[in-house]
ROVEX-68976 format. One record per residue (C-alpha): z, y, x; residue number from 0. Coordinates in Angstrom, 2 decimals. Example, Ala and Ser with C-alpha at 12.3 -4.5 7.8 and 13.67 -1.06 7.14 Angstrom:
BEGIN
        Z        Y        X   nr
     7.80    -4.50    12.30    0
     7.14    -1.06    13.67    1
//
This chain:
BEGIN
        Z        Y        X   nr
   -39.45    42.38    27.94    0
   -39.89    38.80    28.91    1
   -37.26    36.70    26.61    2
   -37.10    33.12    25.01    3
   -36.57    31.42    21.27    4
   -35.03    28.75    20.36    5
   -37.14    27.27    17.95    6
   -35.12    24.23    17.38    7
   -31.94    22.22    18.01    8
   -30.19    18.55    17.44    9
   -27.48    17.05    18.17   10
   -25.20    13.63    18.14   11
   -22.18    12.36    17.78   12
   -20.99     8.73    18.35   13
   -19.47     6.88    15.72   14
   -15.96     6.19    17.14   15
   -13.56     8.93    15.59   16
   -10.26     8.99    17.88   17
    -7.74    11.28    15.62   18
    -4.72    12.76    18.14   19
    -2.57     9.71    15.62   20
    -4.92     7.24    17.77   21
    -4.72     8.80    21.09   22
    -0.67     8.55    20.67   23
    -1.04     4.29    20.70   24
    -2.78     4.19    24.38   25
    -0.78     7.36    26.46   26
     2.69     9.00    25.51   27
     1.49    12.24    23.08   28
     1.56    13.14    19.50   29
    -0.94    15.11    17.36   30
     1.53    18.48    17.18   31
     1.77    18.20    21.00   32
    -2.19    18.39    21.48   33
    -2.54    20.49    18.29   34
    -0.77    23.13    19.53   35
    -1.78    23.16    22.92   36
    -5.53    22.63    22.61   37
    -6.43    22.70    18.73   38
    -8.23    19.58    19.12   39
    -7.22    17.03    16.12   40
    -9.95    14.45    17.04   41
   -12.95    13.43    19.10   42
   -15.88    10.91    19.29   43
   -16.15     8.04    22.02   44
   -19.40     5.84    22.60   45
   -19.68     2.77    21.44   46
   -21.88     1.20    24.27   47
   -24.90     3.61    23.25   48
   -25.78     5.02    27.01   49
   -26.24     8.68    27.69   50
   -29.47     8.89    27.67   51
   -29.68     7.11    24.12   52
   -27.21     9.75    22.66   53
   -29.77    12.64    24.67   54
   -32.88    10.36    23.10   55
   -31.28    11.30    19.33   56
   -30.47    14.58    19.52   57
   -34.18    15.30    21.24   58
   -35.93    14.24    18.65   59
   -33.70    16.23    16.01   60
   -34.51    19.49    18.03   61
   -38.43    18.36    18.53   62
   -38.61    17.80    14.77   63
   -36.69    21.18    13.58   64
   -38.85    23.38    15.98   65
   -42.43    21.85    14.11   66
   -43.79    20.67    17.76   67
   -44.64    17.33    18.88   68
   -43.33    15.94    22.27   69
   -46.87    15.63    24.30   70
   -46.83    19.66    23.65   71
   -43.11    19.96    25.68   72
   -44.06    20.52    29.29   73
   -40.64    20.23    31.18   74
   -37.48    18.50    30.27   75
   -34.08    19.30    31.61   76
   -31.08    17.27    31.48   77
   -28.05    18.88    32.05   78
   -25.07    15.93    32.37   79
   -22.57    15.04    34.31   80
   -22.42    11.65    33.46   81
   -25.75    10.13    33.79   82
   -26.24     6.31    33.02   83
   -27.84     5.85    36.75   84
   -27.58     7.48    40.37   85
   -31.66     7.33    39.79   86
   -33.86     7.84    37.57   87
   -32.34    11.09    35.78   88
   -31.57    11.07    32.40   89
   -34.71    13.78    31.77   90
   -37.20    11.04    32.92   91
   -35.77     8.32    30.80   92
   -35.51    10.91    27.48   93
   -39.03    11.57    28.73   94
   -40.25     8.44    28.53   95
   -38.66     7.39    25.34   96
   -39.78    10.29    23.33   97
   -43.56    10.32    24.55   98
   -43.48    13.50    25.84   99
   -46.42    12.31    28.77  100
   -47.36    16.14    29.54  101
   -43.42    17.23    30.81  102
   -41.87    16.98    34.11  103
   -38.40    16.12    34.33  104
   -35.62    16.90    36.22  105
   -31.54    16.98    35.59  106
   -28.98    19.43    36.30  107
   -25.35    19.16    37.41  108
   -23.32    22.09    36.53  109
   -20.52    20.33    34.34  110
   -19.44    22.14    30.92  111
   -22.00    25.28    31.90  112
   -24.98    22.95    31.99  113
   -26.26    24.52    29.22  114
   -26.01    27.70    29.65  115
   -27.94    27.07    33.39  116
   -30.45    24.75    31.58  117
   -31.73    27.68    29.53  118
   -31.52    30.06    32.05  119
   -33.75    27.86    34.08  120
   -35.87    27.22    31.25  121
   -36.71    30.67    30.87  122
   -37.71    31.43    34.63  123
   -40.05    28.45    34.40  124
   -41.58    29.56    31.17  125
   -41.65    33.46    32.47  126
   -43.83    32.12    35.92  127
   -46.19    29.68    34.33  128
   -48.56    30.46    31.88  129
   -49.47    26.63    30.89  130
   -45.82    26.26    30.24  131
   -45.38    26.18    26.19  132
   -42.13    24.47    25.89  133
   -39.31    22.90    27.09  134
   -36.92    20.50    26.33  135
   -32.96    21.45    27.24  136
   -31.10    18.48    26.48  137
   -27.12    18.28    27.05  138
   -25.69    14.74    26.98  139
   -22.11    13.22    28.13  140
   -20.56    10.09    28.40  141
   -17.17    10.96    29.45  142
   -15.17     8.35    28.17  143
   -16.42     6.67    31.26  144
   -14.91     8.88    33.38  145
   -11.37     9.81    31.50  146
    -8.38     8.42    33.11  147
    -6.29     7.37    29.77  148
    -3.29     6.98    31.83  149
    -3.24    10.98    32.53  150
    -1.57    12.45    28.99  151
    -2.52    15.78    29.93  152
    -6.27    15.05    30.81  153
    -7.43    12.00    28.62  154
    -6.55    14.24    25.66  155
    -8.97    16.58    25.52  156
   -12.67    15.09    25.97  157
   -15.38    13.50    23.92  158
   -18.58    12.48    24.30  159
   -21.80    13.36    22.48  160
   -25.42    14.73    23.05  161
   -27.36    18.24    21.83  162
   -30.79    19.85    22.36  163
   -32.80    22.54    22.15  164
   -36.63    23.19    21.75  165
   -37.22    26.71    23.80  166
   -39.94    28.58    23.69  167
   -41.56    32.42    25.28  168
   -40.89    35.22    23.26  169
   -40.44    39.16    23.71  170
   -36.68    38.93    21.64  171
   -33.79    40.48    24.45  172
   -32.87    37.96    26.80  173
   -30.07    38.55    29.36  174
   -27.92    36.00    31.64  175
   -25.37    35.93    34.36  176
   -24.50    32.89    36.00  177
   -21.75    32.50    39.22  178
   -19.67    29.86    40.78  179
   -16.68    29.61    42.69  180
   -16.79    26.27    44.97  181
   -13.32    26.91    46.92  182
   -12.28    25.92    43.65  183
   -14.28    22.63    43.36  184
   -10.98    20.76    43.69  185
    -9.39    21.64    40.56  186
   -11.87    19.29    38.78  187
   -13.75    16.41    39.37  188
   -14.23    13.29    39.43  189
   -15.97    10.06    42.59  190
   -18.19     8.25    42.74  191
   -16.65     4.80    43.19  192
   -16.43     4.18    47.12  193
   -19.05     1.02    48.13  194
   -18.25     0.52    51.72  195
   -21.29    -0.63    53.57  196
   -21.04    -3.55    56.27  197
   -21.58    -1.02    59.37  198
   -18.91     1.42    58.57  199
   -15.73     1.46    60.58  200
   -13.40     3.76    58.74  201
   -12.24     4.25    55.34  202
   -13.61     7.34    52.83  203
   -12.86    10.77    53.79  204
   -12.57    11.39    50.36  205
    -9.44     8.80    50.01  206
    -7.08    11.98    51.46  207
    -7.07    15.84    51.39  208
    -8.34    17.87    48.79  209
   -10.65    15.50    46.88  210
    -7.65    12.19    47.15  211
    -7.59    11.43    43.94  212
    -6.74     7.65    44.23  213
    -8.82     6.45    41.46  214
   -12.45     7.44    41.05  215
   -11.82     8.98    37.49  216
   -11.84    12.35    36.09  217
    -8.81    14.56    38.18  218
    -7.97    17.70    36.70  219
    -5.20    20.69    37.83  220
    -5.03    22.35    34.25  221
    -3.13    25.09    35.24  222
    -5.59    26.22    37.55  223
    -8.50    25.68    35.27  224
    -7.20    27.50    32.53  225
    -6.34    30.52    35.06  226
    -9.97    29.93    35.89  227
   -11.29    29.86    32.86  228
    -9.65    32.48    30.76  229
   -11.17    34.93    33.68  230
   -14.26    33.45    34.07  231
   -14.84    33.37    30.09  232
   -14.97    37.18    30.07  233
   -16.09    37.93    33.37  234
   -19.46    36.03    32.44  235
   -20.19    37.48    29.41  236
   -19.20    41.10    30.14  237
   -21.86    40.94    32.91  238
   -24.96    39.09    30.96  239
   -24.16    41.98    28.05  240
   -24.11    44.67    31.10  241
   -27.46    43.32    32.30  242
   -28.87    43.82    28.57  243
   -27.91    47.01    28.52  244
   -25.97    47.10    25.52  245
   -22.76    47.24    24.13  246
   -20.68    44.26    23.32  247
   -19.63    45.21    19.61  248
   -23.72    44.49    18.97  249
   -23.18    40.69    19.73  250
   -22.97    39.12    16.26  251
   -21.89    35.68    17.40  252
   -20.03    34.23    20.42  253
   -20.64    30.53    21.37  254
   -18.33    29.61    24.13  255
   -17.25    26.68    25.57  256
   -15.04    24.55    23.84  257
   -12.16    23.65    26.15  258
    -9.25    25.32    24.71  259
    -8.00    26.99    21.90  260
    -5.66    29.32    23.66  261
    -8.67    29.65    26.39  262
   -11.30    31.38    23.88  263
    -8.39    33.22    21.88  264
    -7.16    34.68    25.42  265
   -11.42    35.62    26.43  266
   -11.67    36.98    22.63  267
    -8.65    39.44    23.63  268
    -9.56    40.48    26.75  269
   -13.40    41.08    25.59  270
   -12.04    43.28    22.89  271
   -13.70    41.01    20.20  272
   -12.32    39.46    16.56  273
   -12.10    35.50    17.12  274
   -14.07    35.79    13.34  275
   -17.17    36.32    16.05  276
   -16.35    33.16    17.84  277
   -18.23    29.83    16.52  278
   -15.29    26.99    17.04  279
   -15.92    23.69    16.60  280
   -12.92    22.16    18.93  281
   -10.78    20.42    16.26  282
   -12.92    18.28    15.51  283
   -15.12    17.11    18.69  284
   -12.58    18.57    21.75  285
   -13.89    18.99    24.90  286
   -17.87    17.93    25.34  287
   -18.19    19.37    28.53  288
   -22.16    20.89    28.73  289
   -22.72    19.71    25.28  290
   -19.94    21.74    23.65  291
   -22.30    24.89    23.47  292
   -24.98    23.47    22.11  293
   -23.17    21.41    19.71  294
   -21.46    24.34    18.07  295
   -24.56    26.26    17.88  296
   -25.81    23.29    16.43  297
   -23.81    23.02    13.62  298
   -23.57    26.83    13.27  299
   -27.16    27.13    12.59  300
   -27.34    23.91    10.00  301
   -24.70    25.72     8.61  302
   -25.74    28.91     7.86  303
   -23.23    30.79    10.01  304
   -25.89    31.94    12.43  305
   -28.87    33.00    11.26  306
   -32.46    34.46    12.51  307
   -32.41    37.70    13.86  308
   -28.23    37.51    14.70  309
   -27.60    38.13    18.25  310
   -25.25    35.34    20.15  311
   -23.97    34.89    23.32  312
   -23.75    31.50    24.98  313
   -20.75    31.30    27.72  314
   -19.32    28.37    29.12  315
   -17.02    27.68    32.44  316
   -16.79    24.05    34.33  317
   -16.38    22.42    37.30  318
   -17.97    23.58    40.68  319
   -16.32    25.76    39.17  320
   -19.06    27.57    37.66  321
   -19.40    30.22    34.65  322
   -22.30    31.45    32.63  323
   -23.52    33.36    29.50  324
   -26.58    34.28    28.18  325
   -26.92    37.06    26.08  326
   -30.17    36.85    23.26  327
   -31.39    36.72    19.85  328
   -31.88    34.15    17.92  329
//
């Protein structure tokens, strides 16, 4: 059996620590309202630091707990959604800060299951290439940017912050199952800002229909992303356990996205599973997007909670929409 290890992980949070009391001065909400709702009582903001600083931090956290020095890393993968520039990506610039001169670079757009792609993808590259030792998954956003703070139901629930993890070949179980649904792409996302050239004739395409948001910000439909998601949850990691060929009552710990309360208690009850096997961290970072994962497995390993040897599943949902889980041990 081909699998993978994580042999280390970092993270980072920003220093600006919004409670629900501070959200209530800039939109019309109160902390029972999202408490009860979401079971997020804070969340970190930037304070100018750029994504690819907050991805910089948490690197070198993960390249110093897995015992490895950066020129050994031979691929990098960013997986953000809110990279500081349309070019370079956010893998070349943590690439060049770190000094990791031997890795090619790349980033990957697949929202809050970033992560959970990033390591899948990591794993094919390091199953087909013998030279490859290890890669570099980092998971950084800046959505602050991208919040509109005059949407109550939507400002509410994100952060921003950065994670990473060292991976590395092993023979451990390894199982994943990844899908999408892009006729539901609409539900969330957010422009680019519309910079009309001086030979174009008529306005954006994207200023009506499906994608009319009028202001390039972050535009969610909740209710359909929670019906979404509290499918998609289960779905993902019912079929990455199937694929492993074993039964779901031998997972020890479930990392899942951290979106919603109510989403992950709803997945825990229609897996069949405690919520004592879920790692939440929601309460006190909300909504990450693809750093969410890797943040709470994080902090679950510094910890204690999850320990060598205990066999997690990663699963995540997000925009595209896409869904993913990866069943292995750590």
């Amino acid at each position: 059996m081909f699998g993978i290890e994580i042999l280390g992980m970092g993270s980072y949070t920003p220093s600006i620590c919004v409670t629900n009391e501070d959200m209530a001065k800039v939109v019309e909400t109160n902390d029972e309202w999202i408490t009860t709702r979401t079971g997020i009582k804070s969340r970190n903001f930037t304070d100018g630091e750029p994504t690819w600083k907050m991805g910089v931090e948490a690197a070198k956290k993960a390249i110093e707990a897995a015992g490895i020095s950066p020129e050994e890393i031979g691929l990098i993968i960013d997986a953000t959604i809110t990279g500081d520039f349309a070019t370079p990506s956010m893998a070349c610039v943590i690439q060049g800060k770190i000094g990791a001169v031997n890795a090619a670079a790349f980033d990957l757009s697949a929202a809050c299951s970033g992560f959970v792609y990033s390591v899948d993808v990591a794993k094919r590259f390091l199953q087909t290439d013998d030279n490859l030792k290890y890669v570099l998954v980092v998971a950084n956003e800046n959505l602050s940017r991208i919040i509109d703070f005059s949407d109550r139901s939507s400002c509410i629930l994100f952060g921003d912050g950065a994670a990473a993890a060292v991976i590395g070949k092993s023979d451990k179980l390894y199982s994943s199952h990844l899908g999408a649904d892009g006729t539901g792409a609409h539900f969330l996302y957010a422009k680019h800002a519309d910079v009309k050239h001086p030979f174009r004739t008529k306005p954006s395409e994207l200023t009506e229909g499906e994608f009319g948001s009028p202001v390039d910000l972050l535009a969610q439909d909740g209710k359909e992303v929670y019906k979404f998601a509290t499918k998609a949850l289960p779905l993902a990691a019912s079929k990455a356990v199937e694929k492993a060929g074993i039964d779901i009552s031998t997972i020890d710990w479930f990392v899942p996205h951290q979106a919603n309360i109510r989403i992950i208690e709803t997945a825990a009850k229609n897996l069949g599973v405690s919520m004592d096997k879920f790692i939440v961290n929601i309460s006190t970072h909300g909504n990450t997007s693809g750093v969410s994962i890797p943040l709470a497995l994080t902090e679950a390993i510094e910890n204690g909670t999850i320990k060598k040897g205990d066999r997690i599943c990663l699963v995540g949902f997000g925009a595209g929409l896409t869904l993913g889980a990866i069943v292995m041990d750590y």
